[in-house]
C-alpha positions as CSV (number, residue, x, y, z in Angstrom):
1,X,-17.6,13.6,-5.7
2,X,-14.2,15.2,-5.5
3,X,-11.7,13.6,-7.5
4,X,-7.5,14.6,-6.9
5,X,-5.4,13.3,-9.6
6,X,-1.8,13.9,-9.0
7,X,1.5,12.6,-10.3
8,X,1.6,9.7,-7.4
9,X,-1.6,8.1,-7.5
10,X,-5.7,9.4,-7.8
11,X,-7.8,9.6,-5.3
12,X,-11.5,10.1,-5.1
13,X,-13.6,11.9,-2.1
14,X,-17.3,11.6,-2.0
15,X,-19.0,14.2,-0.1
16,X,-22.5,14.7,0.5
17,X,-24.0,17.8,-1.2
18,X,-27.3,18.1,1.3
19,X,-24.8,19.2,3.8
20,X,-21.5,20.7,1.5
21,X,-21.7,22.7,-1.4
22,X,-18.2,22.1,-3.5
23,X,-17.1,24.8,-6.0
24,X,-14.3,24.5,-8.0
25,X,-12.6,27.4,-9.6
26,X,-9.5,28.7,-11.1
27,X,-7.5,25.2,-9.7
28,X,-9.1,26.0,-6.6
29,X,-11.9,23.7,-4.5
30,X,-14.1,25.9,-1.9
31,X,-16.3,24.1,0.6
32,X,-19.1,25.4,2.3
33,X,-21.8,24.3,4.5
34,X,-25.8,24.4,3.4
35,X,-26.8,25.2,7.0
36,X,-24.7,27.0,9.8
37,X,-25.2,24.0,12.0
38,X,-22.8,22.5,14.5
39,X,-22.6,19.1,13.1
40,X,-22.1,20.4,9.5
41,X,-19.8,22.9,10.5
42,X,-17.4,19.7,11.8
43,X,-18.2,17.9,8.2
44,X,-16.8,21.1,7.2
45,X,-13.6,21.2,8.5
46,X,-13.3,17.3,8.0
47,X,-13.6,17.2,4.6
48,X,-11.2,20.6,4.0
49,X,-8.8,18.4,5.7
50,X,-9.2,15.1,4.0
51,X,-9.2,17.4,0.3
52,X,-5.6,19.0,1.4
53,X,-4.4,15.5,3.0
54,X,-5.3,14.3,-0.5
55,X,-3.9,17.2,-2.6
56,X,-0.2,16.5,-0.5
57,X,-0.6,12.8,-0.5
58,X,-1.2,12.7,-4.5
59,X,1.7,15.5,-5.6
60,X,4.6,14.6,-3.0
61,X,3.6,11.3,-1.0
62,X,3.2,10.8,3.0
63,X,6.6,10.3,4.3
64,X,6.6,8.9,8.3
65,X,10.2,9.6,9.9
66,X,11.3,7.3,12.9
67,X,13.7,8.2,15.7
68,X,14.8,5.6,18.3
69,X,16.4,6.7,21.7
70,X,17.7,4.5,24.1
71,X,20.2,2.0,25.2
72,X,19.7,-2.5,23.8
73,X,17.1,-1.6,21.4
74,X,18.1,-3.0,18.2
75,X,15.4,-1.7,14.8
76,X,15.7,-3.4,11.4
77,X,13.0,-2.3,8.1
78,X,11.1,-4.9,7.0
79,X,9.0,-4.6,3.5
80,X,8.7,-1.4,2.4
């Protein structure tokens, strides 16, 4: 289990040690596969991903900008 605690929120990964081994040193989290196999070679770079997506989303936030183009179309924000 990987836990990110940031100033935004907290957010726990679990990931599956037969397949990833998870060292954490010096404020930084190294993943790396048991076998060399394809399939855990994709778990690999999945979980590297969803660990940085979660580092980012915890310190700063996710932030989606919206462009319209186009001529009639009328937009208005609703909720957050």
């Amino acid at each position: 289990k990987v836990i990110i605690q940031g100033a935004k929120s907290k957010k726990e990964l679990i990931i599956d040690q037969s397949v990833l081994k998870v060292t954490v040193a010096d404020n930084k989290v190294s993943l790396e596969p048991v076998d060399k196999k394809n399939a855990n070679k994709l778990t690999w770079g999945l979980h590297r991903s969803l660990i940085n997506n979660g580092i980012i989303g915890v310190s700063k936030g996710f932030e989606k900008d919206l462009k319209l183009a186009g001529v009639g179309f009328r937009a208005t924000l609703q909720g957050k």
